[in-house]
N, C-alpha and C positions, 0 to 999 in steps of 0.2 A: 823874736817873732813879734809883729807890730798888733796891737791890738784888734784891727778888723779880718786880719789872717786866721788870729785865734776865732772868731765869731764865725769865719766865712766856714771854717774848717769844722767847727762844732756843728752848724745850721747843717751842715753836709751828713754828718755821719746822724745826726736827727732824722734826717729825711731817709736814712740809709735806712737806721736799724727802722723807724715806723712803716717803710716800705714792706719789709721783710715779714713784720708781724700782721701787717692786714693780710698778706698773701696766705696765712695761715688760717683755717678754716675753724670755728667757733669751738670745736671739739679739740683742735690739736691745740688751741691759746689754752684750754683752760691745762690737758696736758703740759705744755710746758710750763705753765705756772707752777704747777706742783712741780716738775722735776728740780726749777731755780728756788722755790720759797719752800717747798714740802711738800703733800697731800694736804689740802683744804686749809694750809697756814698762808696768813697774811693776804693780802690786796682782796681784802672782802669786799668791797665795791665794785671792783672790776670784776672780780665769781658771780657777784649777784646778777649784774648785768649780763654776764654771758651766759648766766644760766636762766635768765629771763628770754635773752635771744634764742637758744635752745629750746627753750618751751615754744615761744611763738613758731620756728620752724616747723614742730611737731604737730602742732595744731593748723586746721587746716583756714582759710584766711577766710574771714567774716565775706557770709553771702554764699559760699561753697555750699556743694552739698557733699556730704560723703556716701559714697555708694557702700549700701550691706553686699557684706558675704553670701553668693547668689542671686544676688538679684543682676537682671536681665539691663540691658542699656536700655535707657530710653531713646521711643521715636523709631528705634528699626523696627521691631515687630509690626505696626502698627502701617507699616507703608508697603511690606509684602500681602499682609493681609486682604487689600484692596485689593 
């Protein structure tokens, strides 16, 4: 095999397998980390980051407001009232 077959064919299964892993959602990457390295062994840069992505998901995005438990929407009340 000619050396740009070897490349073309590597470049290939690169795109293959990083296709595969974006498709998996922040929760199942860190899952399969653990199932291939352990529970919470090895690629601690790549945990951190997804577990900084996990945090951001959870927290709701700068500017938001989160609605309490009970309380009423805003702005309907206020236009039957009239």
């Amino acid at each position: 095999m000619r050396r740009a077959e070897r490349l073309t064919q590597k470049r290939e299964r690169a795109e293959k397998t990083q296709a595969q892993w974006s498709s998996l959602s922040i929760a199942q990457q860190i899952a399969e980390l653990d199932r291939r390295l352990g529970k919470g062994q090895g690629a601690a840069k790549q945990r951190a980051r997804l577990a900084a992505l996990l945090e951001a998901e959870k927290k709701p995005a700068k500017g938001e407001k989160v609605a309490k438990e009970g309380a009423k929407p805003a702005g309907k009340d206020k236009a039957k009232a009239k």
